[in-house]
C-alpha positions as CSV (number, residue, x, y, z in Angstrom):
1,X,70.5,75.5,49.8
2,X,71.7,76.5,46.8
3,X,70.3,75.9,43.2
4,X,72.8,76.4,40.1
5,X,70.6,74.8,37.7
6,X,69.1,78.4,35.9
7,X,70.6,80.7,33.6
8,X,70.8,83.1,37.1
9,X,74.1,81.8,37.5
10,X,75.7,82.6,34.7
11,X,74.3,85.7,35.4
12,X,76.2,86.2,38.7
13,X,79.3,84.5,36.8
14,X,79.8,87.1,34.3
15,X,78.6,90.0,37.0
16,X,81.2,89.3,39.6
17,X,83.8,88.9,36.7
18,X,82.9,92.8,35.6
19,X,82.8,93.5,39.1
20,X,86.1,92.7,39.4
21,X,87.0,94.1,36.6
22,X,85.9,97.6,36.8
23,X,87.4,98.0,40.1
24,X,90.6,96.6,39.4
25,X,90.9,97.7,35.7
26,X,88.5,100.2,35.0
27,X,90.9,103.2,35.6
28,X,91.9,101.9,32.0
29,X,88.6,102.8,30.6
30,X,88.4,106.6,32.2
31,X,87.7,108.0,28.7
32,X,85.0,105.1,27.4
33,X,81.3,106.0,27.3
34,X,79.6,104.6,30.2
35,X,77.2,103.6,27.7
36,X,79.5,101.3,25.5
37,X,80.9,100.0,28.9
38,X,77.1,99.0,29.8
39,X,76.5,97.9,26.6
40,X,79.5,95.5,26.8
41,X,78.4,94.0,30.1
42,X,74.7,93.5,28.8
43,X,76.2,91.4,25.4
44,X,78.3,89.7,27.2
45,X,75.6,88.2,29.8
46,X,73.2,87.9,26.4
47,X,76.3,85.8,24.4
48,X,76.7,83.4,28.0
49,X,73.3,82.8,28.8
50,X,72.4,81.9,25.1
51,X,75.4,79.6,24.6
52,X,74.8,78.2,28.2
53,X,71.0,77.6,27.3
54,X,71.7,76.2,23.4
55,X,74.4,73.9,24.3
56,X,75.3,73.6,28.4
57,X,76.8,75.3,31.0
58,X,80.2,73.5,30.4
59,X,80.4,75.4,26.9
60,X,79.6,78.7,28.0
61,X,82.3,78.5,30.9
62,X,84.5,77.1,28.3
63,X,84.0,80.0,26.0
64,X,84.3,82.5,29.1
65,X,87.1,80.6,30.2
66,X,88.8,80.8,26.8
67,X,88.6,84.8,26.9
68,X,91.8,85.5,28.5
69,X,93.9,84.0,25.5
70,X,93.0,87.6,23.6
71,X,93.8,89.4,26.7
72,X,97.4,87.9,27.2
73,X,97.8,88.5,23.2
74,X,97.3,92.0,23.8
75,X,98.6,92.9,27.0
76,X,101.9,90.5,26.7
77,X,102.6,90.7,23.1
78,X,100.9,93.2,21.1
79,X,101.0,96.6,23.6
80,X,104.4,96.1,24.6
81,X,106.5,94.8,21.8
82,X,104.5,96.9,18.9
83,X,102.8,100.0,20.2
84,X,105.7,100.2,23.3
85,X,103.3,100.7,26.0
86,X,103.7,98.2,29.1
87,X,100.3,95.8,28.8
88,X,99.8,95.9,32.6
89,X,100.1,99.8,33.6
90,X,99.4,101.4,30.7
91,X,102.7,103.6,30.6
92,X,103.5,105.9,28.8
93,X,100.2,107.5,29.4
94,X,100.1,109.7,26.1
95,X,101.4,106.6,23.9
96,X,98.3,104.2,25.7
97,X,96.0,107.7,25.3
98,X,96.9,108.2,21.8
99,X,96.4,104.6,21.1
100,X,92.7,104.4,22.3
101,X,92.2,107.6,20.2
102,X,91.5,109.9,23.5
103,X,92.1,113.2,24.1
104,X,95.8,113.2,25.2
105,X,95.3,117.2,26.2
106,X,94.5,116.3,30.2
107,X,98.3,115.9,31.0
């Protein structure tokens, strides 16, 4: 029925995990060029795939796994208790728009 043994599944892995992503998060990225955001998703399938086809599938999902230790760094520790922006809603809008360098002149 189903065969997981080619690099198409780590393919679908990282695509469903951007999926989710940009529809949960990606009012977050409003101001980022669609192309870096592409550019993004395409590196990050590239990284998987190689690492999945060098050394195994249980790496690669290791090494995707291990991404969210970064992301609760950042949103936990390092938005909040330096910059004083909440790491889960982005408030105050001009403080999280001023950090990510965008134009803060749409409010």
């Amino acid at each position: 029925m189903w065969i997981t043994d080619s690099l198409w599944f780590e393919v679908a892995i990282v695509s469903m995990i951007y999926a989710l992503g940009n529809i949960l998060m990606g009012h977050f990225e409003e101001q980022t060029p669609k192309i870096k955001r592409v550019g993004k998703y395409i590196l990050t399938i590239l990284v998987v795939c190689n690492i999945s086809y060098f050394f195994g599938r249980t790496i690669a999902m290791i090494l995707l796994g291990s991404f969210i230790i970064p992301i609760l760094y950042v949103h936990e520790y390092y938005l909040p208790k330096k910059k004083g922006i909440n790491g889960w809603t982005g408030e105050p809008k001009s403080k999280y728009y001023e950090f990510r360098n965008w134009n803060k002149n749409i409010f």
